[in-house]
KOLDOTOR-805127 format. One record per residue (C-alpha): residue number from 1; residue in three letters; chain; x, y, z. Coordinates in Angstrom, 1 decimal, decimal comma. Example, Ala and Ser with C-alpha at 12.3 -4.5 7.8 and 13.67 -1.06 7.14 Angstrom:
- n / res / chain / u / v / w
- 1 / ALA / A / 12,3 / -4,5 / 7,8 .
- 2 / SER / A / 13,7 / -1,1 / 7,1 .
***
This chain:
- n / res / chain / u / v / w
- 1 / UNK / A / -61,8 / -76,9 / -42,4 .
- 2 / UNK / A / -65,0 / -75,7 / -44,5 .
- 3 / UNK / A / -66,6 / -75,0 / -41,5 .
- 4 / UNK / A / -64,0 / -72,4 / -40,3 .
- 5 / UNK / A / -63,2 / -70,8 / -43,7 .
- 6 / UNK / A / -67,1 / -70,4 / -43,6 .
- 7 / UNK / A / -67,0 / -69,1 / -39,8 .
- 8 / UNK / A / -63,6 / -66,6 / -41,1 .
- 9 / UNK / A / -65,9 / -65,1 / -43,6 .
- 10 / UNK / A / -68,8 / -64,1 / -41,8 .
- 11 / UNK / A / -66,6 / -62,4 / -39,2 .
- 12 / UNK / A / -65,4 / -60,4 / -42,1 .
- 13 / UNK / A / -66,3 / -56,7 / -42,1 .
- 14 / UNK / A / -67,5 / -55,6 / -45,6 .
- 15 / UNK / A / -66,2 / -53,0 / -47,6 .
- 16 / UNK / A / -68,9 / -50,7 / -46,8 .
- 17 / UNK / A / -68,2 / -50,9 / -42,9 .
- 18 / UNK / A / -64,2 / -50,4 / -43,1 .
- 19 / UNK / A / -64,6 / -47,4 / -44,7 .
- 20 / UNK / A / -67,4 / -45,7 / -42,5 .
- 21 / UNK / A / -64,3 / -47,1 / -40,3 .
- 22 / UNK / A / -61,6 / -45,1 / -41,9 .
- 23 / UNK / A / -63,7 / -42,0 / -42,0 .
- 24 / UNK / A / -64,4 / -41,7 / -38,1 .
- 25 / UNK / A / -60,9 / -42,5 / -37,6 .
- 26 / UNK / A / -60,1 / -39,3 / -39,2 .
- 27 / UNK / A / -62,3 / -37,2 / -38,0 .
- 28 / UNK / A / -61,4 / -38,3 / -34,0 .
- 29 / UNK / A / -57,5 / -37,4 / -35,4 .
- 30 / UNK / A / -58,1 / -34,4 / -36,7 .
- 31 / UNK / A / -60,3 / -33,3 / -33,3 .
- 32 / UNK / A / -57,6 / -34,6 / -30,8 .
- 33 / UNK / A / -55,1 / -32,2 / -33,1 .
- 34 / UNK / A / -57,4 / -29,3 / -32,7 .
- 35 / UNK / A / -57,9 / -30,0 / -28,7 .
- 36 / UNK / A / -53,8 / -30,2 / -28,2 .
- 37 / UNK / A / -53,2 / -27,2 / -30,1 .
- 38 / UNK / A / -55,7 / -25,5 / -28,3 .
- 39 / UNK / A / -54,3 / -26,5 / -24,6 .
- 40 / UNK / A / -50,7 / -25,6 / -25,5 .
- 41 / UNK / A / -51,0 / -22,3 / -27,5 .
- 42 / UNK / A / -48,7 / -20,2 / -25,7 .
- 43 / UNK / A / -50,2 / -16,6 / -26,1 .
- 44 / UNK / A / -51,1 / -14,3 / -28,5 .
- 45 / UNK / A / -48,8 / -12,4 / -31,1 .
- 46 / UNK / A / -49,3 / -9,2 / -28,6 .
- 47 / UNK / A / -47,7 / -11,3 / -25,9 .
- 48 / UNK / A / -51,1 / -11,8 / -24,0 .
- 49 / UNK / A / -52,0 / -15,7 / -22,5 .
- 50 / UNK / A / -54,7 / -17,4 / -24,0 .
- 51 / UNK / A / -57,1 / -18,5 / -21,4 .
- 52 / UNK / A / -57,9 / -22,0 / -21,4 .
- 53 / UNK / A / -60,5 / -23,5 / -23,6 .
- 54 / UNK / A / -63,4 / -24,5 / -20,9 .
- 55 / UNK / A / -63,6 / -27,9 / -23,1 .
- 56 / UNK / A / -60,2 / -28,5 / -23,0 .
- 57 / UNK / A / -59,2 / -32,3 / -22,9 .
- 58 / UNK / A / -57,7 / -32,4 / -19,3 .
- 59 / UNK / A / -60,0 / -31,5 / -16,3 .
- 60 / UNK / A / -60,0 / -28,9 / -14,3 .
- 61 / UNK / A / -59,3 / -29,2 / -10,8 .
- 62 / UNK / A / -60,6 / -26,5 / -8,5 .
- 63 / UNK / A / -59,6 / -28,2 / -5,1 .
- 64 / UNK / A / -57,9 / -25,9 / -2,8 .
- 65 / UNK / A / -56,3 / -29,1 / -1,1 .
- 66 / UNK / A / -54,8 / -30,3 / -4,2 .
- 67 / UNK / A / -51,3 / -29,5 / -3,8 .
- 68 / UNK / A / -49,7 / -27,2 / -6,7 .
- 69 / UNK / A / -48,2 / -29,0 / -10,0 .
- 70 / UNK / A / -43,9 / -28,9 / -9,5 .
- 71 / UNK / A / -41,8 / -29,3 / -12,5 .
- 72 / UNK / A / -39,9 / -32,5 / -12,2 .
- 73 / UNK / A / -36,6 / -32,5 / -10,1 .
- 74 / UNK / A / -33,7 / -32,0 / -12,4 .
- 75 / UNK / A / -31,1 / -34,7 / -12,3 .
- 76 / UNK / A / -28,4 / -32,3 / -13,3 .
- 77 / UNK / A / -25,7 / -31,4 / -11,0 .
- 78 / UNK / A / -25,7 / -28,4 / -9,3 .
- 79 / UNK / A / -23,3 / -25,8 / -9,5 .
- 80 / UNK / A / -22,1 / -24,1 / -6,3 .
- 81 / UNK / A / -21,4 / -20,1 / -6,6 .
- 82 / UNK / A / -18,5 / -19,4 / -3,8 .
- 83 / UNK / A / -19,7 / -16,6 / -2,0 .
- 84 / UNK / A / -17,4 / -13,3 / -2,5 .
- 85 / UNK / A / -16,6 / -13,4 / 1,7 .
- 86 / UNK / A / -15,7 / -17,1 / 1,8 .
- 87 / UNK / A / -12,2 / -17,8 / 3,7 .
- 88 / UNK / A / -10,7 / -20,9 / 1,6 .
- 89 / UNK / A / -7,2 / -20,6 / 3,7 .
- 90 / UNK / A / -6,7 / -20,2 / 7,4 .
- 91 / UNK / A / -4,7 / -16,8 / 8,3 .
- 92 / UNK / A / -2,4 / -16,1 / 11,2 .
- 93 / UNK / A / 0,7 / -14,1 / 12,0 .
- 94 / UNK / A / 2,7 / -12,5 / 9,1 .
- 95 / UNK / A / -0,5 / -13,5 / 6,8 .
- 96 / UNK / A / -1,5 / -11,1 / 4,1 .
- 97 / UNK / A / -3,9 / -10,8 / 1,1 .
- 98 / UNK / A / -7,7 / -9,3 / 0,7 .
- 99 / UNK / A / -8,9 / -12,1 / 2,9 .
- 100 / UNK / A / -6,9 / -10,7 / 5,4 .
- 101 / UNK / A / -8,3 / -7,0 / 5,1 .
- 102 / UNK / A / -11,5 / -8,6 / 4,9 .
- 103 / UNK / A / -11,1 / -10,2 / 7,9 .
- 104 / UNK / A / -9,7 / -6,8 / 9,5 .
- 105 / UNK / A / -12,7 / -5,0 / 8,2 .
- 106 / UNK / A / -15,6 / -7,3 / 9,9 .
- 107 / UNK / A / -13,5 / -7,3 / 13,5 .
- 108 / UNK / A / -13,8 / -3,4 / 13,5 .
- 109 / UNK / A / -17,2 / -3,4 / 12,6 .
- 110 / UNK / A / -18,2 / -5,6 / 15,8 .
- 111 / UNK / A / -15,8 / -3,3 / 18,2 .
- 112 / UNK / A / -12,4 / -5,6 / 17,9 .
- 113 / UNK / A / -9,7 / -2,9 / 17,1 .
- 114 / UNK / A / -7,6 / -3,8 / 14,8 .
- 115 / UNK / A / -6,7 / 0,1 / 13,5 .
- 116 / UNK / A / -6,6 / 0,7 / 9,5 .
- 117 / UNK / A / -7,2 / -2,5 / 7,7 .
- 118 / UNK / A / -4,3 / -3,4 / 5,4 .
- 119 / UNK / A / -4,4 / -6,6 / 4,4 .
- 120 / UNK / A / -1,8 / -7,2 / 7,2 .
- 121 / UNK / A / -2,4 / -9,8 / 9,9 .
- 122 / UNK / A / 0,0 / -7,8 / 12,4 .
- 123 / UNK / A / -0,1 / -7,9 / 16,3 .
- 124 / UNK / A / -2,7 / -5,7 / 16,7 .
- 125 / UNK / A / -4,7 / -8,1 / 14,6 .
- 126 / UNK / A / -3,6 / -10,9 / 16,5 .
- 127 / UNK / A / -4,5 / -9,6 / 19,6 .
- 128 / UNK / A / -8,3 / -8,6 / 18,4 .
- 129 / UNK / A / -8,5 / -12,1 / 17,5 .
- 130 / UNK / A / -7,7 / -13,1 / 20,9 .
- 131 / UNK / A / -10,2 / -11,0 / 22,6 .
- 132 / UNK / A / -12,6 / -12,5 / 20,0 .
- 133 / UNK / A / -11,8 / -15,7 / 20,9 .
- 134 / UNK / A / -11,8 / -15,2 / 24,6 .
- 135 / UNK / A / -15,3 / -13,1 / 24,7 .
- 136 / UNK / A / -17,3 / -14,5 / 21,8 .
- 137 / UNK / A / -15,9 / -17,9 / 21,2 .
- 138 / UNK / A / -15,8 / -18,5 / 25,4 .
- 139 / UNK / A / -12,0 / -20,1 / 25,1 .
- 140 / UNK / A / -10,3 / -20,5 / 28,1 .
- 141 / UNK / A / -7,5 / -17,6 / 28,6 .
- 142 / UNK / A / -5,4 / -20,1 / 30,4 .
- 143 / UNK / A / -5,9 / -22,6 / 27,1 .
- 144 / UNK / A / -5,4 / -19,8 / 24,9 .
- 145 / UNK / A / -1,8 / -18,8 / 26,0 .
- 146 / UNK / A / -0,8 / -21,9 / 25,2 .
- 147 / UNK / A / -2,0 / -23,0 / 22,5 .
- 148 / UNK / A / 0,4 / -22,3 / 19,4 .
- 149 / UNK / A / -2,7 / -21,1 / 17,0 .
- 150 / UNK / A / -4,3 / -18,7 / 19,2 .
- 151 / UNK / A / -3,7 / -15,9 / 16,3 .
- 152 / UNK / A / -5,2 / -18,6 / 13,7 .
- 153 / UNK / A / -8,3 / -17,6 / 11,9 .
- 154 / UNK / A / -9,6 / -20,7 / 9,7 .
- 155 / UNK / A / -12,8 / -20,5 / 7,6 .
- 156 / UNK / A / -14,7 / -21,9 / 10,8 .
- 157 / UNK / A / -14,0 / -19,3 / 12,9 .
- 158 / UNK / A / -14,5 / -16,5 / 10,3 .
- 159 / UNK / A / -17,8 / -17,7 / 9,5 .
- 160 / UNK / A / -18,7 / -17,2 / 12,8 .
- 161 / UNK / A / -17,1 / -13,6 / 12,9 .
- 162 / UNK / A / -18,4 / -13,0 / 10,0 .
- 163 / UNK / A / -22,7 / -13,7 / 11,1 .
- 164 / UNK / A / -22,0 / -12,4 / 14,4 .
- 165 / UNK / A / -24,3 / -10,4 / 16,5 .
- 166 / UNK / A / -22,7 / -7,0 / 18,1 .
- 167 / UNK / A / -21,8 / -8,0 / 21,6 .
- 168 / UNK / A / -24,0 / -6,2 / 24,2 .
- 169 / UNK / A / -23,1 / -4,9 / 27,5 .
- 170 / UNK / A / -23,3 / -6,8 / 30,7 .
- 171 / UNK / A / -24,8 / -3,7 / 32,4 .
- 172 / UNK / A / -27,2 / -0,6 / 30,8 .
- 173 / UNK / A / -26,3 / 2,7 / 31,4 .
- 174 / UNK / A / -27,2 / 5,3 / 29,4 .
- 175 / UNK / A / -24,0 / 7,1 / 28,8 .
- 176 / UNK / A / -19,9 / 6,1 / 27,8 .
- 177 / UNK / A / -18,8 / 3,1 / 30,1 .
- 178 / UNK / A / -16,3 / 0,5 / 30,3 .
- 179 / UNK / A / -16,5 / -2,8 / 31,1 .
- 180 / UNK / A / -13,4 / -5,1 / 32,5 .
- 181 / UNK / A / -13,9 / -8,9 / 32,3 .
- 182 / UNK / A / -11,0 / -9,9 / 34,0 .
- 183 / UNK / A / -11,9 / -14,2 / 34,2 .
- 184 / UNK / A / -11,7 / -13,6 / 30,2 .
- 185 / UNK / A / -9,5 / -11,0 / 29,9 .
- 186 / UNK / A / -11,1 / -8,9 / 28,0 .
- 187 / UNK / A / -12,2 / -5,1 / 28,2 .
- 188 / UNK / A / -14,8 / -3,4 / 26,4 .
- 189 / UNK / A / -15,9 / 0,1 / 25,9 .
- 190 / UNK / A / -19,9 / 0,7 / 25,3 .
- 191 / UNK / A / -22,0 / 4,2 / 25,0 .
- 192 / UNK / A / -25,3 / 4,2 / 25,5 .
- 193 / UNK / A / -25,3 / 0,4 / 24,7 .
- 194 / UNK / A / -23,2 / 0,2 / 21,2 .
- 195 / UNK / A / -19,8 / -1,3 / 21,5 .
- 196 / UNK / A / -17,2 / 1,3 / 20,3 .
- 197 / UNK / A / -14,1 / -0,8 / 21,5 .
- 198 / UNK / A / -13,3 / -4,5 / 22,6 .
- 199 / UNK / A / -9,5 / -5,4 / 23,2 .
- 200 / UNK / A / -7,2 / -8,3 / 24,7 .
- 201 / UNK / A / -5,7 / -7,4 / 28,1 .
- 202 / UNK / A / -3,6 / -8,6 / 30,5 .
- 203 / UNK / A / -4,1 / -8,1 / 34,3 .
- 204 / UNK / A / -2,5 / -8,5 / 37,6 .
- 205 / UNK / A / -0,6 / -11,7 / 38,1 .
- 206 / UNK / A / -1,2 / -12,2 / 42,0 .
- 207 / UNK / A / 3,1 / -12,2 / 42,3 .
- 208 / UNK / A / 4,6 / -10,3 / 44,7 .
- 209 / UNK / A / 7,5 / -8,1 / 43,4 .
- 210 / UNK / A / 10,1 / -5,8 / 44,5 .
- 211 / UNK / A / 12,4 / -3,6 / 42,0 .
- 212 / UNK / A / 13,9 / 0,1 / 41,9 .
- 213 / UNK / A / 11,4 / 2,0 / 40,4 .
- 214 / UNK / A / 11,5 / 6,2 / 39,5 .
- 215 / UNK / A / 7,6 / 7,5 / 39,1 .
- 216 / UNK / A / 6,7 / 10,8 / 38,5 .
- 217 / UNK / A / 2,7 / 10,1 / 39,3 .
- 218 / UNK / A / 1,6 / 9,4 / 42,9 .
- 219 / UNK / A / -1,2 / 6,7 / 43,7 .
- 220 / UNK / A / -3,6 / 8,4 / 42,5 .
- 221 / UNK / A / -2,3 / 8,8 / 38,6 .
- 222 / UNK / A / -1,9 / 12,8 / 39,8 .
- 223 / UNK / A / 1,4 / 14,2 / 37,9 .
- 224 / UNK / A / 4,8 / 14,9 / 40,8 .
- 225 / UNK / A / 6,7 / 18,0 / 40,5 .
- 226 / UNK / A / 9,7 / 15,7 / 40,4 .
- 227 / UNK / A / 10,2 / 12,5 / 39,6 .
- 228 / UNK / A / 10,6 / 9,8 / 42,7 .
- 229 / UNK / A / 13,3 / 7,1 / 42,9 .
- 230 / UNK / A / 12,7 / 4,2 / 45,2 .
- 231 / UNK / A / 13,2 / 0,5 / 46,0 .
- 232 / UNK / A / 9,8 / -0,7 / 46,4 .
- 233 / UNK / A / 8,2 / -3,9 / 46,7 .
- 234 / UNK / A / 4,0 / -4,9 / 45,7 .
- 235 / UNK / A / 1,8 / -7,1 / 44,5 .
- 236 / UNK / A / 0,4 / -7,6 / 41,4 .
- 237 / UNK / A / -3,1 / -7,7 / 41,9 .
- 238 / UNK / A / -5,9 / -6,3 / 40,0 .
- 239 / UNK / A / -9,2 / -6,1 / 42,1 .
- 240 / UNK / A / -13,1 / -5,8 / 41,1 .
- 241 / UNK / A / -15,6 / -3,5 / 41,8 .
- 242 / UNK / A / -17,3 / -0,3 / 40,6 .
- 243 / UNK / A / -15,0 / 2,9 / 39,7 .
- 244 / UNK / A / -14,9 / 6,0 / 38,1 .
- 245 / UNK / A / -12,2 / 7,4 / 35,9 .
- 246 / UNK / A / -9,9 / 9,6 / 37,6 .
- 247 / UNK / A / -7,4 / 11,1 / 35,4 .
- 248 / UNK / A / -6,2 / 10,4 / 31,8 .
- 249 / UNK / A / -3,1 / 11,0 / 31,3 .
- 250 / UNK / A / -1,2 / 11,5 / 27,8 .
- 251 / UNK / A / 2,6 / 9,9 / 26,6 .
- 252 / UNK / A / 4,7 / 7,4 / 28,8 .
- 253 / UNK / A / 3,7 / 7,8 / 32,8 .
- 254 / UNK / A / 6,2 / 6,1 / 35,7 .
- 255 / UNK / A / 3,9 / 5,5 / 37,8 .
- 256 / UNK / A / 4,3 / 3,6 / 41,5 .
- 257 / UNK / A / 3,4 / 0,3 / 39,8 .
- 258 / UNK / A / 5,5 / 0,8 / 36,5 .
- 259 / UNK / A / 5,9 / 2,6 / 33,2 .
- 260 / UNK / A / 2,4 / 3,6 / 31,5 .
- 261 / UNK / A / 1,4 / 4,9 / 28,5 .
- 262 / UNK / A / -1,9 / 7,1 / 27,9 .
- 263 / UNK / A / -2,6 / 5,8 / 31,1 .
- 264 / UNK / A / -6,3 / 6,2 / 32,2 .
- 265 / UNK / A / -6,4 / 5,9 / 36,4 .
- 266 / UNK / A / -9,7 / 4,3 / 37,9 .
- 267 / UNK / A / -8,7 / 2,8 / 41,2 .
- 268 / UNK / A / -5,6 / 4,9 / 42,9 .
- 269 / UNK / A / -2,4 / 3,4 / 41,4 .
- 270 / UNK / A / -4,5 / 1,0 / 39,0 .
- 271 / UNK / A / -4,6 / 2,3 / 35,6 .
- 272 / UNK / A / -6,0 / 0,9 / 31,3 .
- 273 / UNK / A / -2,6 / 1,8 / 30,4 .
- 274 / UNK / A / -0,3 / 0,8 / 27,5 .
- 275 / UNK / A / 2,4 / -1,8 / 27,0 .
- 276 / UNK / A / 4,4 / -2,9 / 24,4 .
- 277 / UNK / A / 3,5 / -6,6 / 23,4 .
- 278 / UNK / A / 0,9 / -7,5 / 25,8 .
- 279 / UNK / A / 1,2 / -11,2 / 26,4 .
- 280 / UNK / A / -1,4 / -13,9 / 26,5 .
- 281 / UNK / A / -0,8 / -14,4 / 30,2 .
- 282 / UNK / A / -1,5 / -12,6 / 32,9 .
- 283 / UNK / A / 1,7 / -10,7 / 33,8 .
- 284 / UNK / A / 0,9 / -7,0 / 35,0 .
- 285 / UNK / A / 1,9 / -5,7 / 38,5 .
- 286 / UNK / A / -1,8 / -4,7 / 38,8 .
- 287 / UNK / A / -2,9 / -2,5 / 36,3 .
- 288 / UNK / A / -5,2 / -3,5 / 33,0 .
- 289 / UNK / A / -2,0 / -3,3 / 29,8 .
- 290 / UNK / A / -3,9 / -3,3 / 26,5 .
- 291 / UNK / A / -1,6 / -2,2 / 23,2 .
- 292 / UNK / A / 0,0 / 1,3 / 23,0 .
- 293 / UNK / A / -2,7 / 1,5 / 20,0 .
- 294 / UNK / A / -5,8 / 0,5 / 22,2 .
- 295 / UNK / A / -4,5 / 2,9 / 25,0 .
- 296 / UNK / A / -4,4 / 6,1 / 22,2 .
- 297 / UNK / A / -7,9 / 5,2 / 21,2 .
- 298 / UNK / A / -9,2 / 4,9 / 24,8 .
- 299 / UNK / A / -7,3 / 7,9 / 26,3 .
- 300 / UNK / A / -9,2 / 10,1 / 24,2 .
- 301 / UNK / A / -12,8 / 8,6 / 24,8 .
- 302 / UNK / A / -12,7 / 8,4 / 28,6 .
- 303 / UNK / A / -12,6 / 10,7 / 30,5 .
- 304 / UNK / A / -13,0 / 11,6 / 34,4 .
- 305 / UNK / A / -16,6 / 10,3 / 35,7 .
- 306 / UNK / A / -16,9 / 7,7 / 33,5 .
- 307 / UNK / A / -18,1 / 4,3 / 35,0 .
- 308 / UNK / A / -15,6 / 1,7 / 35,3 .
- 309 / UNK / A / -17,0 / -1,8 / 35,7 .
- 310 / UNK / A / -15,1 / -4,7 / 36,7 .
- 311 / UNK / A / -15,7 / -8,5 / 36,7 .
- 312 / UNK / A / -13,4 / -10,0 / 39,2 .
- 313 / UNK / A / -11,1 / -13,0 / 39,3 .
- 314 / UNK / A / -12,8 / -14,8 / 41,7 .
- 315 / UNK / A / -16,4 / -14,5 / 39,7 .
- 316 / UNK / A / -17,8 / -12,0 / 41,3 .
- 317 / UNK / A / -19,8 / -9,0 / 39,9 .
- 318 / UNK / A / -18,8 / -5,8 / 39,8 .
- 319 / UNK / A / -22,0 / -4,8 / 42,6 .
- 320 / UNK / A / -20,3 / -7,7 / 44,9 .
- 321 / UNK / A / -17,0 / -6,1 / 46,5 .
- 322 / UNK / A / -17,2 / -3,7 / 49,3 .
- 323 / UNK / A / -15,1 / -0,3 / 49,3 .
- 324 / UNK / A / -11,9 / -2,3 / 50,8 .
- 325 / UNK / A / -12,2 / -5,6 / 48,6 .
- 326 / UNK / A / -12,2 / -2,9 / 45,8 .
- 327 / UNK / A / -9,0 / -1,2 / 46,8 .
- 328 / UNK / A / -5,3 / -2,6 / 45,4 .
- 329 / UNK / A / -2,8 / -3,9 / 47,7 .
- 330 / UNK / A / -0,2 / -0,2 / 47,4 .
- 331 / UNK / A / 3,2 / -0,7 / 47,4 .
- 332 / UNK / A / 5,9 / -1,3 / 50,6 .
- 333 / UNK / A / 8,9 / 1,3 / 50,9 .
- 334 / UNK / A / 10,6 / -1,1 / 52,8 .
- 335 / UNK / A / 13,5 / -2,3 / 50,0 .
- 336 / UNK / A / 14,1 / -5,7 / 49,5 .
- 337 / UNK / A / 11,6 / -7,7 / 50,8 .
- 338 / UNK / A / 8,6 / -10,3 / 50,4 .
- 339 / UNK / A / 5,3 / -9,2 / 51,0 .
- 340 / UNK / A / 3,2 / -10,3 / 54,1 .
- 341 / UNK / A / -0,3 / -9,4 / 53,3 .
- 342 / UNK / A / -2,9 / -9,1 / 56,2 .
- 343 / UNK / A / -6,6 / -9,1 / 55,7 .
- 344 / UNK / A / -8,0 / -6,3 / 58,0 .
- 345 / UNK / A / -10,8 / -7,3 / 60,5 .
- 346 / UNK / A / -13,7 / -5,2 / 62,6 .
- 347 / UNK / A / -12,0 / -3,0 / 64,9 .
- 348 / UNK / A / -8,4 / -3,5 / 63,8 .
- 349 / UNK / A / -6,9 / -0,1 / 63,7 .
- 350 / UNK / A / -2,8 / 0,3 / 63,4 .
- 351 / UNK / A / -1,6 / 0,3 / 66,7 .
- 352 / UNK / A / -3,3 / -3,1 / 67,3 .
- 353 / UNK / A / -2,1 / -4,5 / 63,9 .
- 354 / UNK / A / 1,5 / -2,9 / 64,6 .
- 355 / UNK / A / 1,3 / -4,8 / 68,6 .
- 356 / UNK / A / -0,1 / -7,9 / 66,4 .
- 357 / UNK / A / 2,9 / -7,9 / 64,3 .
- 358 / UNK / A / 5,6 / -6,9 / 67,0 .
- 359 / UNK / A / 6,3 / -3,9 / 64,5 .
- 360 / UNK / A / 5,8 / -0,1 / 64,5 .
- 361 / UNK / A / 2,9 / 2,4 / 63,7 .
- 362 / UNK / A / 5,6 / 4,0 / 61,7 .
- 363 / UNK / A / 7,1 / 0,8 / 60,2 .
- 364 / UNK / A / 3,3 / -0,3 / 59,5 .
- 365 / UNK / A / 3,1 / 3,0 / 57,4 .
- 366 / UNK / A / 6,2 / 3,0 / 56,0 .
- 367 / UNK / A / 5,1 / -0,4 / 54,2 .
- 368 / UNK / A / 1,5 / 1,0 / 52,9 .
- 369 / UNK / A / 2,4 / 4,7 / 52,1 .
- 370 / UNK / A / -1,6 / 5,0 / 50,5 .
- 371 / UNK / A / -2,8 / 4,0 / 53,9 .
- 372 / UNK / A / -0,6 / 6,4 / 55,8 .
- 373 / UNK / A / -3,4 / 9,6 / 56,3 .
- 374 / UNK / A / -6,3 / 9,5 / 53,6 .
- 375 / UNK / A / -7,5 / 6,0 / 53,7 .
- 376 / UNK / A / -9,2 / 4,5 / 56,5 .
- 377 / UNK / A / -8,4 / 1,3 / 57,8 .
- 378 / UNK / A / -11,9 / -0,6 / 56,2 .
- 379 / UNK / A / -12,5 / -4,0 / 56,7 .
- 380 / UNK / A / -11,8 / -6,7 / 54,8 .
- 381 / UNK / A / -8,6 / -4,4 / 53,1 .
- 382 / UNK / A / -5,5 / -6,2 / 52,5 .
- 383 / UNK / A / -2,7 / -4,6 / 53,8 .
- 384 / UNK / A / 1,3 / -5,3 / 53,7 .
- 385 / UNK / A / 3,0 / -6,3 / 56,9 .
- 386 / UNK / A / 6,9 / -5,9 / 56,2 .
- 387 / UNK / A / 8,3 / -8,8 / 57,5 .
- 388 / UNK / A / 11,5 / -9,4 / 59,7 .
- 389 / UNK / A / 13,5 / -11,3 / 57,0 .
- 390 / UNK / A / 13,5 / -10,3 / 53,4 .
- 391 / UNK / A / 14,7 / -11,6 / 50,3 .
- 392 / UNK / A / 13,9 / -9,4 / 46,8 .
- 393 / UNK / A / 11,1 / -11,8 / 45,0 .
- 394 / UNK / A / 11,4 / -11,8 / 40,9 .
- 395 / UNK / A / 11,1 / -8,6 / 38,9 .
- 396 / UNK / A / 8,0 / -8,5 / 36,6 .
- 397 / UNK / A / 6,5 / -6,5 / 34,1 .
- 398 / UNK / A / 4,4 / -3,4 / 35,3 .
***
């Protein structure tokens, strides 16, 4: 026990050392003070920084490897902005509200007529939301007509309007053009490259029909200097190829194929022409029906000599169809019957095909009135053949 009391005591510091003790651990206090205020002064009263001290505490590192020094990640939650063109409802038919003017306002911007935007999701609305769908989105025109929200617009698709590049033309040609996209069903208007219109259309069907028509334009979309009054019969078919605009005509036109309006003729009888409530389908007896507005705009853009580009049915480019794969199949005089259709071959002419058919030169004729003096008989051009029997096929929409 002494031995350790003894041993405690010697270990002792004496007074003398803990207070040279006490001292130094003041003066290392008051320097570390001086060194922190130093580092973290923020600037100068006249707003200036204060450059570092060169003996600050902390080292310098003069690396250009070393990565730069991030705050720490904060652990708050973040708050989400809406932006001012988000769509939080999905639109269709009968729909209205700012979204829906919004809405209006991006489709004319990219080509898709709408007209004035409202705040009204009308039909003309609807229908540049079909030809959006069919041209940009790539959906199916056969899916499309029947699929009960065709007109919807939900805040997927308008996103996508909404970042959408301008739609380019297929072909480049430095002037006013039109392009027909007939596997879509879809027709735009470009000059010198810049989409000015995009619309839904409907085409030719492929359905024979027969009905008592009056016209007062012949094939060709030229006026009559009386109106005509016949039974005829046809075939709804709208063919590809390369055209020119031949007339533009103003107000409702009876044409040989049906009632127009602001019809503008490309290929003889076939017409971009008016209707009232295109439908989804195709249902036209051969001639391109777009709205009555569409049809205003377009009659006074094109005008005769304008190209006319069309992407047929079948796939093919416009480039791809001779002169008689171009032409439409022109209506029979013959009243009351179905249509027998007869491709034309090297060296047919029309007293063979009329000694083919057991019929006359003149009853050949009489069934393709556009054939009957100005058109040769080409090639590969499908013609009518009037048939012995005939029975009146279903009335459709011209």
């Amino acid at each position: 026990m002494d031995v350790s009391v003894a041993q405690f005591r010697r270990r002792r510091p004496t007074r003398r050392v803990r207070r040279r003790r006490a001292v130094l651990a003041l003066v290392l206090l008051v320097a570390a003070g001086v060194g922190l205020w130093l580092v973290t002064r923020g600037g100068d009263d006249d707003g200036s920084s204060a450059t570092a001290s060169p003996t600050s505490l902390a080292p310098t590192t003069t690396s250009s490897s070393s990565p730069p020094t991030s705050a720490a990640p904060s652990t708050a939650a973040p708050t989400t902005v809406p932006r001012a063109d988000e769509l939080t409802r999905t639109l269709r038919g009968g729909t209205t509200g700012d979204d829906v003017a919004m809405v209006q306002r991006r489709l004319n911007e990219l080509g898709f007529l709408v007209g004035e935007p409202d705040g009204r999701f009308g039909v003309q609305t609807e229908q540049a939301v079909w030809a959006y769908k069919k041209l940009v989105g790539l959906v199916d025109p056969v899916v499309l007509a029947t699929d009960e929200t065709a007109s919807d617009v939900t805040p997927e698709l308008w996103a996508a309007v909404r970042d959408a590049d301008t739609v380019e033309p297929r072909r480049e040609i430095n002037d006013t053009h039109v392009e027909i996209y007939l596997p879509q069903q879809v027709l735009g208007v470009f000059e010198r490259g810049t989409p000015i219109a995009f619309a839904h259309l409907s085409s030719g069907d492929g359905a024979s029909w027969c009905d008592e028509i009056t016209y007062d334009t012949d094939v060709s979309g030229a006026p009559l200097s009386e109106p005509v009054t016949a039974r005829e019969c046809g075939v709804g078919r709208t063919p590809g190829g390369v055209f020119e605009v031949t007339s533009a005509l103003e107000g409702v036109r009876r044409t040989p194929i049906g009632e127009m309006r602001d019809p503008v003729f490309f290929n003889h009888t076939i017409a971009i022409h008016g209707v009232a409530g295109v439908p989804l389908a195709r249902s036209m007896r051969g001639g391109v029906g777009v709205s009555a507005f569409v049809a205003a705009v377009l009659s006074d853009v094109l005008t005769p000599g304008i190209d006319v580009l069309v992407w047929g049915e079948d796939g093919r480019e416009p480039e791809a169809y001779s002169a008689a794969d171009s032409l439409p199949t022109f209506n029979s005089l013959d009243p009351g019957c179905t249509i027998g259709l007869y491709t034309l071959r090297e060296g047919d002419t029309r007293a063979l095909v009329a000694a083919k058919f057991d019929i006359t030169e003149m009853e050949l004729n009489g069934a393709n009135v556009a054939t009957d003096g100005y058109l040769e008989f080409l090639p590969g051009l499908e013609i009518i053949i009037p048939p012995a029997d005939c029975t009146p096929a279903p009335t459709s929409t011209g």
